[in-house]
Wavefront OBJ file of the C-alpha trace (Angstrom):
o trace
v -19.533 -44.971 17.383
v -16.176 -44.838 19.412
v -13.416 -41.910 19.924
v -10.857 -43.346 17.286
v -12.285 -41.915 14.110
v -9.106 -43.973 12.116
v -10.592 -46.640 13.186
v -14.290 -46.249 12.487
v -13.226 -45.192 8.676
v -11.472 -48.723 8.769
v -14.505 -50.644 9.943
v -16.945 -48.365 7.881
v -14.814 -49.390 4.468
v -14.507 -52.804 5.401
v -18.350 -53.586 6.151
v -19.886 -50.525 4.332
v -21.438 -48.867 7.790
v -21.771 -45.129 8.720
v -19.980 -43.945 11.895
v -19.778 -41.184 14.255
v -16.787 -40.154 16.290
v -17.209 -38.685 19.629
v -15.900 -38.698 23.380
v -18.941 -39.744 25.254
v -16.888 -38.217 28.409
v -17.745 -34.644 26.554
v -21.578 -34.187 27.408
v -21.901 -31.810 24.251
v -20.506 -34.136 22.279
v -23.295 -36.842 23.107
v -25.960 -34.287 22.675
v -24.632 -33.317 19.051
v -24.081 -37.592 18.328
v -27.840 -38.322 19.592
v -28.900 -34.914 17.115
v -27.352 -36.544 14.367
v -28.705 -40.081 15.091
v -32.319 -39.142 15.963
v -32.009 -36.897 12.546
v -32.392 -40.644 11.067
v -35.548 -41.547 12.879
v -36.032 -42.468 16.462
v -34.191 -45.070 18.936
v -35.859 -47.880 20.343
v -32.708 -49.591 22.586
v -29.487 -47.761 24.209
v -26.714 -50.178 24.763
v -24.150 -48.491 27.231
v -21.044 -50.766 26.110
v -18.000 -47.677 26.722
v -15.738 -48.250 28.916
v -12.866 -49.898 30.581
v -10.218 -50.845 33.203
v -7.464 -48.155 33.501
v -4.524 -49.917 35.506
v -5.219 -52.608 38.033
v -4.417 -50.391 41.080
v -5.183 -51.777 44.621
v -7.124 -49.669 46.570
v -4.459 -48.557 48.785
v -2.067 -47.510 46.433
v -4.755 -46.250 43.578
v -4.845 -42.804 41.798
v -7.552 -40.798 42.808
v -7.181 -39.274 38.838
v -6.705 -42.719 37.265
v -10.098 -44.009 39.195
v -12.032 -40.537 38.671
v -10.979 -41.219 34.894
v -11.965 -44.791 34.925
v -15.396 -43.373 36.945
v -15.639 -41.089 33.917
v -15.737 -43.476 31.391
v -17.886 -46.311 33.299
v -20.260 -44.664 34.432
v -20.791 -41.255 33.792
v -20.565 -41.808 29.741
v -23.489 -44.145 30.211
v -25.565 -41.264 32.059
v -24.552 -39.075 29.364
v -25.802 -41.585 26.258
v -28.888 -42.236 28.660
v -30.260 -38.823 28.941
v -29.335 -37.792 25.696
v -31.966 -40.737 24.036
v -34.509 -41.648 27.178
v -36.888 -39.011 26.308
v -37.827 -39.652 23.294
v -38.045 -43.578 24.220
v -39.761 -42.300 27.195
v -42.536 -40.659 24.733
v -43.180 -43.560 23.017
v -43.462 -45.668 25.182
v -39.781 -47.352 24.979
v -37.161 -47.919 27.889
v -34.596 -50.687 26.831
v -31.652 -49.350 28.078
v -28.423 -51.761 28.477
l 1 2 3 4 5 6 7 8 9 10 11 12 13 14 15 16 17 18 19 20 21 22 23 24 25 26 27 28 29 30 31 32 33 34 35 36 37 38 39 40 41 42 43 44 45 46 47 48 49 50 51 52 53 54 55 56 57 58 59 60 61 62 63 64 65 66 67 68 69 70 71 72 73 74 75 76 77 78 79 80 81 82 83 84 85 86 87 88 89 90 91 92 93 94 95 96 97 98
């Protein structure tokens, strides 16, 4: 899963996996990716790996949008992938989260 669907057709034809492209910023957009997963059976582990630096600003001369974006994507795309599959782990009994 990633944002770049060109790329996830590339990596799907070259190892024969399927993908799903979404903005994990875009809470819907989680919701309808963890639909489509859990169609498949349930999830046992949740490995938040999205993210990254945007610009290497110091703090006095950052941009609050650059750093609210770079919040976005840390963090809150973690909450977002974390809510979306925790209660069903919660139900049976699994938490692995990552």
């Amino acid at each position: 899963m990633a944002r770049r669907r060109e790329r996830l057709e590339a990596l799907a034809a070259e190892i024969g996996c399927e993908y799903w492209a979404a903005d994990l910023t875009d809470e819907a957009q989680v919701e309808e990716m963890a639909a489509h997963i859990l169609e498949g059976g349930p999830v046992d582990a949740v490995v938040n790996n999205a993210g990254g630096a945007i610009g290497v600003d110091r703090v006095a001369e950052g941009d609050p949008a650059r750093w609210s974006a770079m919040f976005e994507r840390n963090v809150l795309t973690a909450l977002h992938c974390s809510r979306a599959f925790l209660p069903g782990m919660r139900e049976r009994g699994e938490t692995s989260f990552s």
